[in-house]
ROSE-4610 file (N, C-alpha, C; in Angstrom, 1 decimal, always signed):
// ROSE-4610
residu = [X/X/X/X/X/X/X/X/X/X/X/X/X/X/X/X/X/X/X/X/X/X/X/X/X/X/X/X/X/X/X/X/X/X/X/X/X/X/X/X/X/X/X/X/X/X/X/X/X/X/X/X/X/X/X/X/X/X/X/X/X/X/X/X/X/X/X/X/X/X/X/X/X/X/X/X/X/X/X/X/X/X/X/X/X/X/X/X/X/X/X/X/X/X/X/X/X/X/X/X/X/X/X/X/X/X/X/X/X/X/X/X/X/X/X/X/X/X/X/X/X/X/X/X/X/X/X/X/X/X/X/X/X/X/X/X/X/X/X/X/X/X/X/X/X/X/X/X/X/X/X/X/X/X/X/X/X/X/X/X/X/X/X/X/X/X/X/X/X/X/X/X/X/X/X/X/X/X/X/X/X/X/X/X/X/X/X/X/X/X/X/X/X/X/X/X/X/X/X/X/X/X/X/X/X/X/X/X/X/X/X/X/X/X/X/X/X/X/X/X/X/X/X/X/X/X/X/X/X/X/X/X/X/X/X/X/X/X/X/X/X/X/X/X/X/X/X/X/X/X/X/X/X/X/X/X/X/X/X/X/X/X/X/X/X/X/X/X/X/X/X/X/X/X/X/X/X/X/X/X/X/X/X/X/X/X/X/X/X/X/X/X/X/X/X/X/X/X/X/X/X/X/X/X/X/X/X/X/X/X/X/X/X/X/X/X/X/X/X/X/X/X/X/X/X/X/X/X/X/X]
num = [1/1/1/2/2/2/3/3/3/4/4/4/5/5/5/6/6/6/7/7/7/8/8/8/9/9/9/10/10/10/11/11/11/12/12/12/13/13/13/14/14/14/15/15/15/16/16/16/17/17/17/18/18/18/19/19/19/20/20/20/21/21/21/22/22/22/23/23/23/24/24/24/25/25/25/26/26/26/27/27/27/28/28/28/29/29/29/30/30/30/31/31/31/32/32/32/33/33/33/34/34/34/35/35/35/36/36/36/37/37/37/38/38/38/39/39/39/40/40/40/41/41/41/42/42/42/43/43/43/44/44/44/45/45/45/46/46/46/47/47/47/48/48/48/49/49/49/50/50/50/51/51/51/52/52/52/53/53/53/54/54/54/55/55/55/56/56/56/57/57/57/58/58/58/59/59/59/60/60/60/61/61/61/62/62/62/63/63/63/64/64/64/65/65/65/66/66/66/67/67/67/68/68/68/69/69/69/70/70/70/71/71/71/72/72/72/73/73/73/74/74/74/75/75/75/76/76/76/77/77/77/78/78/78/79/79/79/80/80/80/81/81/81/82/82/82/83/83/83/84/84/84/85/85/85/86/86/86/87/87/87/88/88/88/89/89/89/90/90/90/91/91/91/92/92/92/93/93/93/94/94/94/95/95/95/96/96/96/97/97/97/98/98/98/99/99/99/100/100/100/101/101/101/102/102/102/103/103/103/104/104/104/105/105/105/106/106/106/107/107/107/108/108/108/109/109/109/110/110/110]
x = [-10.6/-10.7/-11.1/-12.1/-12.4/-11.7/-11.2/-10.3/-8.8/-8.5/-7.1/-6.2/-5.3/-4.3/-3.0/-3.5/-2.4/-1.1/-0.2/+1.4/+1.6/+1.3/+1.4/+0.4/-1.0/-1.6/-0.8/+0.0/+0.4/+1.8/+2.5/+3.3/+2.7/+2.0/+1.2/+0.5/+1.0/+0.1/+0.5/+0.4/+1.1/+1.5/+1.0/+1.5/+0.2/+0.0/-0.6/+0.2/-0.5/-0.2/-1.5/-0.6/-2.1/-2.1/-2.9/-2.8/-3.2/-2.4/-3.1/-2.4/-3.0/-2.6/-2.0/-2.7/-1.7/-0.4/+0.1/+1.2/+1.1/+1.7/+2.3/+2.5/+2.0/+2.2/+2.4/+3.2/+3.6/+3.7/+3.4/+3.0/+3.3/+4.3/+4.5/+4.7/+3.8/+4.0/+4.1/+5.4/+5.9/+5.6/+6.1/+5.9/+7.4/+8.1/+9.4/+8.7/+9.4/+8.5/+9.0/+10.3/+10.8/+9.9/+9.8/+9.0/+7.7/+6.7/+5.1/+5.4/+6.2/+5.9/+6.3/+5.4/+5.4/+6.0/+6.7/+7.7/+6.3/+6.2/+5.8/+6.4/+7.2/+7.7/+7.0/+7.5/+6.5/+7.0/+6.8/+7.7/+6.4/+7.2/+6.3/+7.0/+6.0/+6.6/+7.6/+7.6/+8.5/+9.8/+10.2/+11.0/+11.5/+10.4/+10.0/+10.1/+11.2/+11.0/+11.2/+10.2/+9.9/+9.5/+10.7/+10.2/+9.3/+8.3/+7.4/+7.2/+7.3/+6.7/+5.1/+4.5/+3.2/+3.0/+2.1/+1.0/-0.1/-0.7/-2.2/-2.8/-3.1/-3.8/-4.5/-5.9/-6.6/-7.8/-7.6/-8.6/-7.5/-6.7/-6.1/-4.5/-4.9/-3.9/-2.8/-1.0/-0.5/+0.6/+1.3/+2.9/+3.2/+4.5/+5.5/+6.8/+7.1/+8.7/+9.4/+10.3/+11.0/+12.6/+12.0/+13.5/+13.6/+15.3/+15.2/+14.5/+13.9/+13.4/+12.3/+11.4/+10.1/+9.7/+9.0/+8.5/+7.2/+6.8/+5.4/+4.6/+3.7/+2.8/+1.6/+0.6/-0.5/-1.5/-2.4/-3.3/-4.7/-5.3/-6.3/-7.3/-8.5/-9.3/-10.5/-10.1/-11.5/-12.9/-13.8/-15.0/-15.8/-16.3/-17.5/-17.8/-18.4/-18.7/-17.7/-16.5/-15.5/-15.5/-16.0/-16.4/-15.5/-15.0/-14.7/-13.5/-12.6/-11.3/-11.1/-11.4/-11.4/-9.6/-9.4/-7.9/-7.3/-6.1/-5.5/-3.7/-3.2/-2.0/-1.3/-0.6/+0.1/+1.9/+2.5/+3.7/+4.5/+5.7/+6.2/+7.5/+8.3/+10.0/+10.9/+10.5/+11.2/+10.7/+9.9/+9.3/+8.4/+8.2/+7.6/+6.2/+6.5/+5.2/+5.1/+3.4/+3.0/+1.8/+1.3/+0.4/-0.4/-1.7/-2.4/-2.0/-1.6/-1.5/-3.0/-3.9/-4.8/-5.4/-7.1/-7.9/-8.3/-8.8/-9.3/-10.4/-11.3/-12.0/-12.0/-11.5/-11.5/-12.6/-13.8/-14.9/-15.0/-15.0/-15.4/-16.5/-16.8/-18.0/-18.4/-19.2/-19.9/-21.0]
y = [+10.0/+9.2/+10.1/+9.8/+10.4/+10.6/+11.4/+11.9/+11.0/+11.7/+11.2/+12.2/+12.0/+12.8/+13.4/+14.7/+15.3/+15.1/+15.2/+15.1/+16.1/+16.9/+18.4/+17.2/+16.8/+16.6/+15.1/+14.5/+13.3/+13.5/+14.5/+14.9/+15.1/+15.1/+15.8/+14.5/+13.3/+11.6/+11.4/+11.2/+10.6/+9.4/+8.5/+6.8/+6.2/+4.6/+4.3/+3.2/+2.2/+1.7/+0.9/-0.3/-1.4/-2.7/-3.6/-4.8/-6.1/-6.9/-7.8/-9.7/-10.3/-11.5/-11.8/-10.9/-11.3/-10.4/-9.2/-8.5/-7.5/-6.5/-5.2/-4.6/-3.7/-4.1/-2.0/-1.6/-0.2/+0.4/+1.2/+2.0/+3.5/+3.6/+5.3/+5.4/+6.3/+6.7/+8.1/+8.6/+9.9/+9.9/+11.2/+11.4/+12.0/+12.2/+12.3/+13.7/+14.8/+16.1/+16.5/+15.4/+15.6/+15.0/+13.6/+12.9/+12.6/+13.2/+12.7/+11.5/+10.8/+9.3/+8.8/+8.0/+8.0/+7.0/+6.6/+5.4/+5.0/+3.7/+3.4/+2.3/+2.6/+2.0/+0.7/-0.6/-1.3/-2.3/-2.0/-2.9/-4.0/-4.9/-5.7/-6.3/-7.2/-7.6/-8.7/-9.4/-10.6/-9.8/-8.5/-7.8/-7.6/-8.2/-7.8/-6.3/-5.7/-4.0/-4.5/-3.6/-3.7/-2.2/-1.8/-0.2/-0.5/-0.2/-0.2/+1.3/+1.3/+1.9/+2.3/+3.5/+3.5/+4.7/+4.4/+5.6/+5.7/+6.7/+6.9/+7.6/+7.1/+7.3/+7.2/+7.5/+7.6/+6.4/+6.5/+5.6/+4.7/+4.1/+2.6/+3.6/+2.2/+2.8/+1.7/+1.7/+0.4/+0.9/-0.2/-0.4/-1.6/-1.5/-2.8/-2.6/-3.6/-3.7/-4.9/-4.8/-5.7/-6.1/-7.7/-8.0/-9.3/-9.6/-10.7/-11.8/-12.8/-14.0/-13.8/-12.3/-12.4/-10.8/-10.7/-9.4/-9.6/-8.6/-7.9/-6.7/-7.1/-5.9/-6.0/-4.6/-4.5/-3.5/-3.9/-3.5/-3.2/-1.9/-1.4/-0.4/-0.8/+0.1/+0.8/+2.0/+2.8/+2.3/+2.5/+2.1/+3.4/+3.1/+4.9/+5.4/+4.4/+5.3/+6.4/+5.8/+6.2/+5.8/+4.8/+4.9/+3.1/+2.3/+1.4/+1.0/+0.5/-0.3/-2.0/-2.4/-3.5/-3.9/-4.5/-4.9/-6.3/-6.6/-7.7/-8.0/-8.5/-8.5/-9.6/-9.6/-10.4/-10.7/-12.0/-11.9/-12.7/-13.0/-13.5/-13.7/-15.0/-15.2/-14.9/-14.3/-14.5/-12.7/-12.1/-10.7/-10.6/-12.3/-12.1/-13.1/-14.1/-14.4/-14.4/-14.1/-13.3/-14.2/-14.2/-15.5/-14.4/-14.4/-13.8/-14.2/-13.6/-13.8/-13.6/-12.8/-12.5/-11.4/-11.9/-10.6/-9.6/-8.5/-7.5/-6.7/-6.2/-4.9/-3.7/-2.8/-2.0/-1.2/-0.7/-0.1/+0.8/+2.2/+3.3/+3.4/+3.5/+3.7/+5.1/+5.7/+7.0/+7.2]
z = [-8.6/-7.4/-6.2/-5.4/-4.2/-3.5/-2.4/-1.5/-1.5/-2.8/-3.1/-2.4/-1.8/-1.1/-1.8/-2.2/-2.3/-1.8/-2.9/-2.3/-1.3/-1.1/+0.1/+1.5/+0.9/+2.4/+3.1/+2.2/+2.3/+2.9/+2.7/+3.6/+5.2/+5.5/+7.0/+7.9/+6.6/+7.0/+8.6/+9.5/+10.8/+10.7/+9.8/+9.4/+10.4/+10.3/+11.3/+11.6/+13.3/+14.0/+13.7/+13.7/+14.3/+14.6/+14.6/+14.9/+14.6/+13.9/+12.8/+12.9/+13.3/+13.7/+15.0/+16.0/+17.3/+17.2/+16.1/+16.4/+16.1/+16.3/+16.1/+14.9/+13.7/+12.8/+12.5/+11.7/+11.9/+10.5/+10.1/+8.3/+8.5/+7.7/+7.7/+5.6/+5.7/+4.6/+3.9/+3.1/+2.8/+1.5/+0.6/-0.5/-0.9/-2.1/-2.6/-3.4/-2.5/-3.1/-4.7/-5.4/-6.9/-7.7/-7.0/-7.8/-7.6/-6.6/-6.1/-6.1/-6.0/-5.8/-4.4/-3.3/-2.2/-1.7/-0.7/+0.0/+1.4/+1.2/+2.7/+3.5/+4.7/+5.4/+6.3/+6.1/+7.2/+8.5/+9.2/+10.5/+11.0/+11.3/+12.5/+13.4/+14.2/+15.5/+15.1/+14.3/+13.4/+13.4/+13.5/+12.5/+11.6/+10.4/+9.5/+8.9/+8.4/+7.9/+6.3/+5.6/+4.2/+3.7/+2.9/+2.0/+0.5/+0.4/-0.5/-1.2/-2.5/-3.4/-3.9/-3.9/-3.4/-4.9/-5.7/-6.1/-6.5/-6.3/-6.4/-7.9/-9.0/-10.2/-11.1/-11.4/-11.8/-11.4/-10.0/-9.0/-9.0/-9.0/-8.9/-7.9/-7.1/-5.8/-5.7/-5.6/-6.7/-5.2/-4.8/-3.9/-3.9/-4.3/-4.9/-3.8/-4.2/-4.0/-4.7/-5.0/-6.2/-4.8/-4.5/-3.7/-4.5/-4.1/-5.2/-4.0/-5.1/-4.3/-3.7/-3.9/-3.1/-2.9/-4.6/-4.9/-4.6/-4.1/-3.8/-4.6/-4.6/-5.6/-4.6/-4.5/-4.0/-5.3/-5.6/-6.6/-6.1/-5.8/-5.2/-6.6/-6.3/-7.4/-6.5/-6.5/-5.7/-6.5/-5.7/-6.5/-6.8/-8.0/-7.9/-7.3/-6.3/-4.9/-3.8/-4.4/-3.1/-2.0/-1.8/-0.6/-0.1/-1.5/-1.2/-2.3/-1.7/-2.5/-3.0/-3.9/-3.9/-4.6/-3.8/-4.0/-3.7/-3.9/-4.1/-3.9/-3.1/-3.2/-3.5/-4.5/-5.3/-4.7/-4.8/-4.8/-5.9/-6.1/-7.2/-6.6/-7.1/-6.3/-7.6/-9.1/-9.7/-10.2/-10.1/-10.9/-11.9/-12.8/-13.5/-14.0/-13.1/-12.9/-11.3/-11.6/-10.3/-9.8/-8.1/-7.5/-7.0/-6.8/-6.1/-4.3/-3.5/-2.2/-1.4/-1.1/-1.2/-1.5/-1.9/-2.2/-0.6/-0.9/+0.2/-0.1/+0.4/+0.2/+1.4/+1.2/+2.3/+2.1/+3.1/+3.1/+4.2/+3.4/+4.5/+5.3/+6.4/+7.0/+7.8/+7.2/+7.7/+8.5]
């Protein structure tokens, strides 16, 4: 996968800030130096706080969280290019059958 971030450079992330529907919307994301497996924190203006499960391998970029009554999955596939993620976030109220919430493509621009 193209500029996959190292557990070391992923330590050094600043998180971002941004703004999506009219609110406030806040992402910090660390890495668990035992396990490379990274936690990303999310707040919003709703007060909304949600800890998500994040990893990055072999191009496919995956963060869940398992609550009862309203699990989340996020499913990202770099594209050859690198230059683009096509992904999808899914939720489910029970763990095991799952709805597509919506699709995404995030695209780098150089």
């Amino acid at each position: 996968m193209a500029d996959t971030p190292s557990p070391a450079a992923a330590r050094r992330w600043p998180g971002s800030t941004y703004s999506s529907g009219g609110g406030r919307c806040s992402r910090r994301s660390r890495v668990d130096d035992a396990t490379d497996e990274f936690t990303m924190l999310y707040a919003d203006g709703r007060g909304v706080q949600r800890v998500y499960r994040m990893t990055f391998a072999e191009g496919v970029w995956t963060l869940w969280r398992d609550a009862p009554g309203f699990h989340q999955r996020f499913t990202g596939t770099v594209g050859t290019d690198g230059d683009t993620v096509d992904a999808r976030w899914e939720r489910s109220e029970d763990g095991v059958t799952w709805h597509v919430d919506f699709a995404l493509t995030y695209t780098r621009i150089r």
